[in-house]
C-alpha positions in Angstrom: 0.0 0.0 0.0 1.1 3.5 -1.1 1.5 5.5 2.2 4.3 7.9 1.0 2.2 10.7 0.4 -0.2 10.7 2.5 2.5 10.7 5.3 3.8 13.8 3.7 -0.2 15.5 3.1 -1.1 15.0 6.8 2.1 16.2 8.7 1.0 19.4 9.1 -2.6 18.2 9.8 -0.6 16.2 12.8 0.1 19.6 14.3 -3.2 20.9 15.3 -5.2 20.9 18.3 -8.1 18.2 18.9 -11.7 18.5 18.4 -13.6 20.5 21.3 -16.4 18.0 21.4 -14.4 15.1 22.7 -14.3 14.5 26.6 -11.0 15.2 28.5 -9.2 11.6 28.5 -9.3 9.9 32.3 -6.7 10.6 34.9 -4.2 8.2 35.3 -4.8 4.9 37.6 -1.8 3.9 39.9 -3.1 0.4 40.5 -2.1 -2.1 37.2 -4.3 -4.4 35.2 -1.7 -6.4 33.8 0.6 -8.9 35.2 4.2 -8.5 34.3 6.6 -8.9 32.3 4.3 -9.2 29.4 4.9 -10.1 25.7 2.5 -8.5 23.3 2.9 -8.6 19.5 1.3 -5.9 17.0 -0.3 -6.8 13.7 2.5 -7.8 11.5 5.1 -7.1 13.9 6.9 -9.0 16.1 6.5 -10.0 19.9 8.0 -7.7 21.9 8.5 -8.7 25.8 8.2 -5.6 28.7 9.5 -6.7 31.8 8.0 -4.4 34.2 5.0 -1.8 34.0 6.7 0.9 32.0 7.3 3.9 33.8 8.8 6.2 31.3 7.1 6.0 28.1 8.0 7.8 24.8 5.7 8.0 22.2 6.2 8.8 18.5 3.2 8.5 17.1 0.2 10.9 18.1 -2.5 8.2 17.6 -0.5 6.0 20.1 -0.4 9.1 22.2 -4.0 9.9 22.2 -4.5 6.1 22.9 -2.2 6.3 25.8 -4.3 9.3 27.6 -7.6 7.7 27.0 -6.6 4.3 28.9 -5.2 6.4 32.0 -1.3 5.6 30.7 -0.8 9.5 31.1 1.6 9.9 34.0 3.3 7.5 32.9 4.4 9.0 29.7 7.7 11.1 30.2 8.0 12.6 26.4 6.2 12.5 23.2 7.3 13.9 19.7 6.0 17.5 18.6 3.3 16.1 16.5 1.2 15.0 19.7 -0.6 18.0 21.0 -3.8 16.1 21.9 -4.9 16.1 25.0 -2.6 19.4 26.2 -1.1 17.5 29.0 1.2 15.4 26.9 4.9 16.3 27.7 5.4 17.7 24.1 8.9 18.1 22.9 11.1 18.5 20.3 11.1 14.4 19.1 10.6 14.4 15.1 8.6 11.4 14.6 9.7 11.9 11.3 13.3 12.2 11.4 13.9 10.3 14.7 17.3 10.2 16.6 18.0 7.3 18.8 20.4 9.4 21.2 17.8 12.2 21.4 15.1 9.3 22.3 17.4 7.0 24.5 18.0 10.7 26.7 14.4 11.0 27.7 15.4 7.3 29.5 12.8 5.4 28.4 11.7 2.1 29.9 8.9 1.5 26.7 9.0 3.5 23.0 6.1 3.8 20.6 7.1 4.7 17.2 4.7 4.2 13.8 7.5 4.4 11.3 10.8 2.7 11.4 12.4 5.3 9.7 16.2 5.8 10.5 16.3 2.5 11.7 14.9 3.9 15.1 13.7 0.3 16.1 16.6 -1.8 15.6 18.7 1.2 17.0 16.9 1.2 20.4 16.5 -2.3 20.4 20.4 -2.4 20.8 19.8 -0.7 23.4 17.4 -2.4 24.8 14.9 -0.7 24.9 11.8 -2.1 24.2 9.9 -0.6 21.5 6.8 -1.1 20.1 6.3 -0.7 16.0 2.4 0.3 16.0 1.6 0.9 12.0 -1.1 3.4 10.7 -4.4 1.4 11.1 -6.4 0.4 8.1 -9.6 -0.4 9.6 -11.0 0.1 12.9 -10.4 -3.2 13.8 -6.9 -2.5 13.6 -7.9 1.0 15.7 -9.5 -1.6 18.6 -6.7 -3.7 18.5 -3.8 -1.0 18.8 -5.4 0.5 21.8 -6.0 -3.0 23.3 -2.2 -3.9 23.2 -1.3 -0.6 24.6 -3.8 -1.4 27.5 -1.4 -4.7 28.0 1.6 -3.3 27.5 1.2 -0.2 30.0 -0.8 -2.3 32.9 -4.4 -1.1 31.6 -6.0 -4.1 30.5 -9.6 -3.6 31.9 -9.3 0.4 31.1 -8.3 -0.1 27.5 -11.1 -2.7 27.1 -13.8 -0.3 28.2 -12.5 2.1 26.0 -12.7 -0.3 23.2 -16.2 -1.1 24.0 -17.2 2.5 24.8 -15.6 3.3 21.3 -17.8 0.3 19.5 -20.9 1.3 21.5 -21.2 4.8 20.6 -19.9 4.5 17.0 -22.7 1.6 16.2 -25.3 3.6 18.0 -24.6 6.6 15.7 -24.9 4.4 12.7 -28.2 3.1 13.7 -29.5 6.2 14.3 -28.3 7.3 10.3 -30.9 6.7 7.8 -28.7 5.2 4.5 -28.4 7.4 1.7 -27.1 6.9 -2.1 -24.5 9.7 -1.5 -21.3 10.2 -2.7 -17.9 11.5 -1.7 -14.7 13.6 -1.9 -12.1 13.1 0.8 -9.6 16.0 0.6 -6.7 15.5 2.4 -5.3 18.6 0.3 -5.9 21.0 -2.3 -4.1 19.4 -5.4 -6.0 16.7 -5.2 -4.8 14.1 -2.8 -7.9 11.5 -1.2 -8.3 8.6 0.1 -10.4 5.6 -1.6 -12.5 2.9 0.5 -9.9 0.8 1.1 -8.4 3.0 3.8 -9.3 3.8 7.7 -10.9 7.3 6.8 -12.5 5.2 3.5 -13.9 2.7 5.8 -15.8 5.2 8.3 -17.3 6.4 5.2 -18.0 3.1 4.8 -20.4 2.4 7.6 -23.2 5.2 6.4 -23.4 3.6 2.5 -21.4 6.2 1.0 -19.8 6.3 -2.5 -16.1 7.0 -3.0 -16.3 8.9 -6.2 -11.9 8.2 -5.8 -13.0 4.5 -6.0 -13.7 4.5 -9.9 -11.6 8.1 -10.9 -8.7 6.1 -12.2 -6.3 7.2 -9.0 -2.9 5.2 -8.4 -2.8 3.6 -5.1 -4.8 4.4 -2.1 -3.8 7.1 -1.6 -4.7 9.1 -5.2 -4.2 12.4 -6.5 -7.2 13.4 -8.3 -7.2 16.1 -10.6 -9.9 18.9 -10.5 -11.2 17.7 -13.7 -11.7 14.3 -12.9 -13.3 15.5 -9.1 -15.7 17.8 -11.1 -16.8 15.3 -13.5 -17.8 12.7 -10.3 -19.8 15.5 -9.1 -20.0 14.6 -5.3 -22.7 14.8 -3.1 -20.4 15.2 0.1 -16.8 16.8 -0.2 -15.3 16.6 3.4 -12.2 18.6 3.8 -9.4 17.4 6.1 -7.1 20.0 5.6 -9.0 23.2 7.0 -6.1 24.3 9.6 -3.2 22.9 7.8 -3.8 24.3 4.7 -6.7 26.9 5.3 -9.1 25.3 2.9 -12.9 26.0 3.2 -16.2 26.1 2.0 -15.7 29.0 0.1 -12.0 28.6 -0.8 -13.7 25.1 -2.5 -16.5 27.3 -4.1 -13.7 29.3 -5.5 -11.7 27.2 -7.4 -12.2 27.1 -11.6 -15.3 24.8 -12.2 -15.9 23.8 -8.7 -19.2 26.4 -7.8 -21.1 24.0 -10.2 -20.8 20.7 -8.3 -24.0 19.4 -5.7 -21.9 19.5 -2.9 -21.1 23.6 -3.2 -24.5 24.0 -4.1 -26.8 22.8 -1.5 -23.7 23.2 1.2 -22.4 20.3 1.7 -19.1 20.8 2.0 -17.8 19.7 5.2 -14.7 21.0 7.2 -13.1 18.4 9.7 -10.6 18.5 12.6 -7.4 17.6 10.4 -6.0 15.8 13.2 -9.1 14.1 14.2 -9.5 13.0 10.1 -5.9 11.9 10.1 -5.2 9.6 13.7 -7.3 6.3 14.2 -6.9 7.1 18.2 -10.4 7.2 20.6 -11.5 10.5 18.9 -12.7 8.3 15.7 -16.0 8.5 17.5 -15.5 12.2 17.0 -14.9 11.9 12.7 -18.0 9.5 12.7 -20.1 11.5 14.1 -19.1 14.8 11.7 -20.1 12.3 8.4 -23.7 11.3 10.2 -24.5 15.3 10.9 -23.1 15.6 7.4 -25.4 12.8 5.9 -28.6 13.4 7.7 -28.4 17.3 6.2 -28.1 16.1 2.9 -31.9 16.0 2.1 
């Protein structure tokens, strides 16, 4: 699967602040869950074994970070990279997640590192120095969303808080899809202006999913994905839903859309349908995926 480009498209969207309408994540819980050591083994991954509850956690991916705070892992997390601003209590620091340095991560004196990328070699490079680290890949489904959050749950000593947030999670996504009449609809995902989307076989493609709607990036001829669509091709699918996920980033609106050459025709400008997301909450598949499914059924049950 083609991830190179949306990595690049969404960095900036990493940057911004959470969604308003989510709850503050628990406080922290002092008394474990988990029995250690422990050996837990991400999709595709390998097993990796944690000897004690980790006390010193770094975390280099934002979703993981997110997921970290919602299971009550909190105080236990002593630096995350600059990319993880949700919630506001993280210990945000200067870590690039997407240029990281093993000396500047094995300072922070971690006991337990979370990256989503190996890139630089990070893993292997901590891993000599034995640090145990934890290779969590973008999720493709939510499935994969569920699962992530349930091995960091084991692997932090917050077995029964991650499985209630799991179930909370399931609960209130199914019960917003129940309460969503289907509609023949179609879509535009924008993850920026020149054209980059995302087609149904992604995470953001499969929350879509869940209400019936069309991918119009499905059939468009894209490469990968992850395709770049051009305006042409967008304007000829004529969507009934555009959903932008790259308002703060890149400052793209309703009317910036209704601006461009050809676009003021389409349904979606028209009857105003175009919807602006949370760029990070569009981009992570952390807890506040509740948050992204409930923007598409608002954005469904207006379209009459």
């Amino acid at each position: 699967m083609n991830r190179t480009m949306p990595v690049l498209v969404v960095a900036a969207a990493l940057a911004l602040t959470g969604c308003a309408t989510h709850s503050d994540p628990p406080a922290s819980t002092n008394a474990p869950s988990t029995a250690f050591p422990v050996t837990v083994t991400p999709t595709g991954g390998k097993a990796v074994t944690i000897a004690a509850r980790p006390a010193h956690i770094v975390s280099l991916s934002p979703a993981s970070t997110e997921d970290l705070f919602a299971i009550g892992a909190g105080q236990q997390v002593a630096a995350v990279d600059k990319l993880s601003d949700y919630p506001a209590s993280a210990p945000r620091g200067d870590i690039d997640a997407y240029k990281p340095n093993v000396e500047a991560i094995a300072a922070k004196k971690p006991d337990l590192v979370i990256v989503y990328s190996d890139t630089n070699n990070v893993v292997s490079g901590l891993e000599q120095l034995k640090v145990p680290v934890l290779l969590l890949k973008a999720a493709d489904s939510l499935d994969d969303a569920y699962g992530q959050i349930s091995l960091l749950g084991k692997a932090t000593g917050h077995t029964a808080e991650a499985d209630k947030l799991v179930a909370g999670m399931k609960s209130q996504i199914a019960d917003v899809v129940a309460r969503t009449p289907k509609k023949p609809l179609s879509y535009f995902h924008e993850l920026s202006a020149d054209g980059y989307t995302v087609t149904s076989k992604t995470f953001d493609g499969q929350v879509y999913g869940l209400f019936g709607l069309r991918n119009v990036a499905d059939t468009a001829g894209g490469a990968g994905d992850y395709p770049q669509l051009s305006a042409e091709k967008v304007v000829a699918a004529d969507p009934d839903l555009i959903f932008l996920a790259d308002t703060t980033c890149c400052q793209q609106s309703a009317a910036t859309v209704a601006a461009r050459p050809g676009w003021s025709t389409l349904k979606a400008v028209r009857n105003g349908n175009v919807v602006a997301l949370d760029d990070s909450v569009a981009s992570r598949w952390g807890p506040r995926v509740v948050d992204l499914v409930k923007a598409v059924a608002v954005a469904v049950q207006k379209v009459s």
